[in-house]
C-alpha positions as CSV (number, residue, x, y, z in Angstrom):
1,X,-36.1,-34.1,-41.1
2,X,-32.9,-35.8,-40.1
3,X,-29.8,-35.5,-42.3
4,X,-29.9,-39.1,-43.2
5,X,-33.8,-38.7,-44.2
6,X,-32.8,-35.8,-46.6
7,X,-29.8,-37.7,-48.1
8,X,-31.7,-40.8,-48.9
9,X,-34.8,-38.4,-50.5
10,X,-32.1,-36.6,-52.8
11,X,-30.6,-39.9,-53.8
12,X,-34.4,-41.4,-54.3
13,X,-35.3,-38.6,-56.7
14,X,-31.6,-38.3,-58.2
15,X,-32.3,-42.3,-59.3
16,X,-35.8,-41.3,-60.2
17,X,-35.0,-38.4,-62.3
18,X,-31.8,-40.9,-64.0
19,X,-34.9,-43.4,-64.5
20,X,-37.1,-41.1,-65.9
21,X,-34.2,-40.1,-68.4
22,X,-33.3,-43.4,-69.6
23,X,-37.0,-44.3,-70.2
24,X,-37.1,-41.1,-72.4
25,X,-34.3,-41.8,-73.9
26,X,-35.0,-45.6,-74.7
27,X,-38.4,-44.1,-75.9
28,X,-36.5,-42.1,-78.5
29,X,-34.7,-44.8,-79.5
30,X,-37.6,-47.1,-79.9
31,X,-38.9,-44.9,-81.9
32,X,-36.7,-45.0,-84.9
33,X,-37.8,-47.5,-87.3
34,X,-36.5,-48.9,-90.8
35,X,-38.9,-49.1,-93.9
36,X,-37.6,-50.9,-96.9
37,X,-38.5,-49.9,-100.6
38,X,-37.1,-50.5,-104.4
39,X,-36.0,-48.2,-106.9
40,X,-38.2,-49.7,-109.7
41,X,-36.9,-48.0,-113.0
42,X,-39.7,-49.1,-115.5
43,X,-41.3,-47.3,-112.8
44,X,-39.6,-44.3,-112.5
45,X,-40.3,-40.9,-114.8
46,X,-37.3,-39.8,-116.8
47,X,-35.5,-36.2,-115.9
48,X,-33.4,-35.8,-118.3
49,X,-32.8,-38.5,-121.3
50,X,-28.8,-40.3,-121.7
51,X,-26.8,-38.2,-123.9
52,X,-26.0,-41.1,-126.6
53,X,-23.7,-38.7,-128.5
54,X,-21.5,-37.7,-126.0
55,X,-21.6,-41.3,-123.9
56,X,-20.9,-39.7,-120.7
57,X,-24.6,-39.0,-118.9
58,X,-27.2,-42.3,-118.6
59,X,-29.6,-39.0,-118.2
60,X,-31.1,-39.1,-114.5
61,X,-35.3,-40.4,-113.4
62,X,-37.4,-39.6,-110.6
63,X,-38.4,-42.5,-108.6
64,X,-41.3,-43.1,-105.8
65,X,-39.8,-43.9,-102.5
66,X,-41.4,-43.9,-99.0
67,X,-44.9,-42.7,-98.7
68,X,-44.1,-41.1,-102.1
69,X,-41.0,-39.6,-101.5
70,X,-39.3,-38.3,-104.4
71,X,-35.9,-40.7,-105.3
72,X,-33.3,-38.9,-107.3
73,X,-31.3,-41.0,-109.6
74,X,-28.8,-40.0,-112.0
75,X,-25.7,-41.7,-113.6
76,X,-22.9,-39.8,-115.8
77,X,-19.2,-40.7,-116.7
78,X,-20.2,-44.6,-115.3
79,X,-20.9,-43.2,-111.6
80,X,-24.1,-43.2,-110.0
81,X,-25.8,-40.4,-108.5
82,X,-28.7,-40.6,-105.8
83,X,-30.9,-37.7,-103.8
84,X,-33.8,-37.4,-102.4
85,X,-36.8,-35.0,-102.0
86,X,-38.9,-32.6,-103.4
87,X,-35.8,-30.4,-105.4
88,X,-33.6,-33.4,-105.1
89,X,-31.6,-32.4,-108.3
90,X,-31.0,-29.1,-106.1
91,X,-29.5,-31.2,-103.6
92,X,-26.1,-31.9,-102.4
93,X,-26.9,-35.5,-102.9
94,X,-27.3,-35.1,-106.5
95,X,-23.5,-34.5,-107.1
96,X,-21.9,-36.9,-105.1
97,X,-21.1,-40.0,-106.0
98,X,-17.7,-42.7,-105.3
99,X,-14.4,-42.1,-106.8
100,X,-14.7,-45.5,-109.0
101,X,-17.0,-46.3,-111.7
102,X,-20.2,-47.2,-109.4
103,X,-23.5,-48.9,-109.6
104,X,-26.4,-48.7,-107.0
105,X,-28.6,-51.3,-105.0
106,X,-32.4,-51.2,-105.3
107,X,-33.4,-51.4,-102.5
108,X,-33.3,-48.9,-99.9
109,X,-33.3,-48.3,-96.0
110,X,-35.1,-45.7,-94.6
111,X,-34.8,-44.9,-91.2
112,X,-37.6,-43.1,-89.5
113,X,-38.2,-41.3,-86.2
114,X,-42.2,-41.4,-85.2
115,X,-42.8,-42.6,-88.9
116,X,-41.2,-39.9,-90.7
117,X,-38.1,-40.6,-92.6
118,X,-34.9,-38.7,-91.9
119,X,-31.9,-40.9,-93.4
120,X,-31.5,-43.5,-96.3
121,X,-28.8,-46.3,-96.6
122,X,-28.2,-47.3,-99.7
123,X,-25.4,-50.3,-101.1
124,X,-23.1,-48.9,-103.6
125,X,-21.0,-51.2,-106.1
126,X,-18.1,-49.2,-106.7
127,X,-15.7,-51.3,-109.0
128,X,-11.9,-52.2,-107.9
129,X,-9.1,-49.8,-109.2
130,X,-7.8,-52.8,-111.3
131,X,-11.2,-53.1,-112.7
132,X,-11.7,-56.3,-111.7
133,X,-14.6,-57.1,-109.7
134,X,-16.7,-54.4,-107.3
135,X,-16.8,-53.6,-103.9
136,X,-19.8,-53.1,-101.6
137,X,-19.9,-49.6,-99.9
138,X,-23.4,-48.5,-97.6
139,X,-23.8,-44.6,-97.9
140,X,-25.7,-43.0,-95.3
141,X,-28.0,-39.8,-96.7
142,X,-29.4,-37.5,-93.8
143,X,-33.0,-36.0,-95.9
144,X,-33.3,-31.9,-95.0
145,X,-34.9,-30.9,-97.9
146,X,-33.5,-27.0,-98.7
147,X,-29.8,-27.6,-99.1
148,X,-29.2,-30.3,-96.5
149,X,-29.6,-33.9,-98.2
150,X,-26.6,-35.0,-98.3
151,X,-24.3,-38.5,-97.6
152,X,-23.0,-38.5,-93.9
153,X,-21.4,-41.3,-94.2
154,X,-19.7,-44.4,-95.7
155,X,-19.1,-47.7,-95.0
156,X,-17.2,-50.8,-96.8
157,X,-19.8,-53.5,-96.2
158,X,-17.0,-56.0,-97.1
159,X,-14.6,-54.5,-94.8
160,X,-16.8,-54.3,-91.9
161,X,-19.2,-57.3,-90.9
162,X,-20.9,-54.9,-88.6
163,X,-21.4,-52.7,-91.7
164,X,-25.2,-52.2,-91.1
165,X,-24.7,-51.6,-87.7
166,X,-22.4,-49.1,-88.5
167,X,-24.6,-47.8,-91.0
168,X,-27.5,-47.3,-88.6
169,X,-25.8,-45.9,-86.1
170,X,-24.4,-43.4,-88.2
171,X,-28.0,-42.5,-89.5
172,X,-29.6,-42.4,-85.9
173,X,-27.3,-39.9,-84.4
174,X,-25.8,-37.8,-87.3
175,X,-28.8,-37.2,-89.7
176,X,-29.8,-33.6,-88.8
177,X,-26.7,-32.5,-87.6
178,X,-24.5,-33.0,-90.5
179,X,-23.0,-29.8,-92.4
180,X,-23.2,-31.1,-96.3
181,X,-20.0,-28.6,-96.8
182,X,-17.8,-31.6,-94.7
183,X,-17.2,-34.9,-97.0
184,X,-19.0,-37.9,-95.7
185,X,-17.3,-39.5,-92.4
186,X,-15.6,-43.0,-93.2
187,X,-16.5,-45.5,-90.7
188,X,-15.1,-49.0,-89.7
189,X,-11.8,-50.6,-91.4
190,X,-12.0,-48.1,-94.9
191,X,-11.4,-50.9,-97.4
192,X,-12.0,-50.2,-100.9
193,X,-13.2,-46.2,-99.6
194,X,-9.1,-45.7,-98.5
């Protein structure tokens, strides 16, 4: 075999091999999906009731999410509180919430790889320090049931008019990885989450 002959068969199976990687990894990214469901409260089965005496817990419900997940919702002290999962009051999701007096959206993103869900994104109303009017914030939650449902991330959706972009980016490539004892990255122009 001449040395030109071995060259150009190292470079055909170097651009194979590269070819064969960015089909596998265009395969994987194919593969993540988005299902959308509600959080339907006369739905929902009550935890633990609002504490009318006190004022400061709305008491939290369990909600059906995708393919029956379990939805975690809680609000005390005017702040909202979402996990997910089977012990999704055990979760690190369950206790946090925004700085500002918050409500939550109803409907929910859940991304999927190969049909099994691994992130939500949820909007977030959190309300301006002046108290007048509310902000729009999508929070990313990576699911690992055992200790690791947590938010990864946040991002202003008024700040950023990418901000779903952003958002499922963030799900796609840190769900998994993310280490709940770190506060949730801030991504884009920080807005209202500054």
């Amino acid at each position: 075999m001449t040395r030109f002959n071995f060259f150009a068969t190292e470079v055909s199976g170097l651009l194979f091999s590269l070819v064969l990687i960015f089909v596998a990894s265009g395969a994987n990214a194919a593969d993540i999906t988005s299902a959308y469901t509600k959080i339907d409260f006369d739905a929902c089965v009550e935890v633990s009731p609002a504490d009318l005496e006190e004022g400061t817990s709305g008491g939290s419900v369990e909600c059906r999410g995708y393919q029956g997940q379990t939805v975690f919702v809680a609000e005390g002290d005017l702040r909202m509180f979402v996990s997910f999962g089977p012990h999704a009051d055990d979760e690190p999701a369950s206790r946090q919430t925004l700085p500002n007096f918050n409500t939550v959206n109803d409907t929910l993103e859940w991304r999927l790889r190969g049909g099994v869900p691994f992130a939500t994104i949820l909007r977030w109303f959190p309300s301006y320090p002046d108290g007048v009017g509310t902000g729009s914030v999508l929070i990313v939650t990576q699911l690992r049931p055992g200790g690791g449902t947590c938010q990864i991330a946040r991002i202003d959706a008024q700040a950023n008019k990418n901000a779903n972009i952003l958002a499922r980016q963030a799900a796609d490539s840190m769900a998994g990885n993310f280490d709940c004892s770190q506060q949730p990255a801030v991504l884009g122009t920080p807005g209202i989450l500054n």
